[in-house]
N, C-alpha and C positions, 0 to 999 in steps of 0.2 A: 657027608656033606658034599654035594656037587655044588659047582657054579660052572653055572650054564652059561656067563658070557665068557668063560675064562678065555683070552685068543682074540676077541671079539670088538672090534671097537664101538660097538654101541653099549649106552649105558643106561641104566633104568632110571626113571627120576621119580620122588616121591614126595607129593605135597599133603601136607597134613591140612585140615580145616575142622572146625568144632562150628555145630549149627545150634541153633536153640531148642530147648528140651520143648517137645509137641509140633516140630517143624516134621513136614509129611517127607517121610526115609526115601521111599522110589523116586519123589520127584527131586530130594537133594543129587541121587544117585543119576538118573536121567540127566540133569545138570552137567553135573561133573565130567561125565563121560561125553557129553556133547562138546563141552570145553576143551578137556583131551583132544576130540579127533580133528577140533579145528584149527588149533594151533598149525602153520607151517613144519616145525622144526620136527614135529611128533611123527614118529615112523608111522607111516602106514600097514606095515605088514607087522606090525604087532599091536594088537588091539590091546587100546588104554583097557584099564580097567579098575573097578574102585570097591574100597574095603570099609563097611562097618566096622572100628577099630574099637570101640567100647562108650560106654556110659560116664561121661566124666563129671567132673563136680560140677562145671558149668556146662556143660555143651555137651549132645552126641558128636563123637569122637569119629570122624573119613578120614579115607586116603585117597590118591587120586594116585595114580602109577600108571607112566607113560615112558616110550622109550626115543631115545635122541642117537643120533647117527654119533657124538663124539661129544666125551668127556669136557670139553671146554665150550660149550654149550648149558651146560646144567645152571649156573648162577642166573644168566639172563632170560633162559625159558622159564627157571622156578618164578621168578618175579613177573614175568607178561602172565603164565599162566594162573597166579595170585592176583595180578590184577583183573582178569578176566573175568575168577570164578566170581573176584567183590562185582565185580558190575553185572555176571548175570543173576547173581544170586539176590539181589535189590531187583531186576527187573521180575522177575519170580516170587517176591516177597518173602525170602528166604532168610533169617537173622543171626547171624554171626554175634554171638552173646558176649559180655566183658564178666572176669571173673566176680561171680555175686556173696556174699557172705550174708546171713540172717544171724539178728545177735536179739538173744533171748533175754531180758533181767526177768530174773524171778521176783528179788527181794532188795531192798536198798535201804538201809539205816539212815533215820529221822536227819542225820547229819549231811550224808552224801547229797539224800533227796535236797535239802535246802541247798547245798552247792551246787545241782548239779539246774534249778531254779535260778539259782541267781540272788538268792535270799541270803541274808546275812545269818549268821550263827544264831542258837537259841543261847541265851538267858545274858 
């Protein structure tokens, strides 16, 4: 294992974001990285760059990784650059999903069914 900043006062920052499953991948990716390179704080001489990170229950799963001249920087760039991607990614029509559960009943006995109506008990 190397670490390449070891020595180095700049530090990588990484913002995770989940978009919504059938959201078009290059234009999330184009996004992202145009967000990166406009932020102020975000070094210039190392180009943002951004990761398909996986397929998750609710969301396709990014990263956004850019790098900042100093360690006490990271809290307030992660949140401007969070706020950023939410407003261009609304002007993009890009959707940021809430986690979704589908709940299957297969079967429910003559009792539940009446409770779960609002009907009083049989006999």
């Amino acid at each position: 294992v190397v670490n390449s900043v070891y020595g180095d006062p700049v530090i990588r920052l990484r913002v995770r974001v989940g978009v919504a499953y059938g959201s078009d991948t290059d234009l999330v990716r184009r996004v992202l990285l145009e967000v990166g390179r406009a932020h102020p704080r975000v070094l210039g001489t190392r180009e943002p760059d951004v990761l398909f990170l996986d397929f998750g229950e609710s969301s396709l799963d990014f990263e956004l990784r850019v790098w900042l001249h100093e360690a006490a920087e990271h809290p307030r760039v992660a949140s401007e650059l969070r706020f950023a991607i939410d407003r261009a990614f609304r002007e993009h029509g890009i959707e940021i999903p809430f986690p979704q559960r589908d709940l299957h009943v297969r079967s429910v006995d003559d009792g539940a069914a009446r409770r779960l109506r609002g009907e009083p008990p049989a006999g």
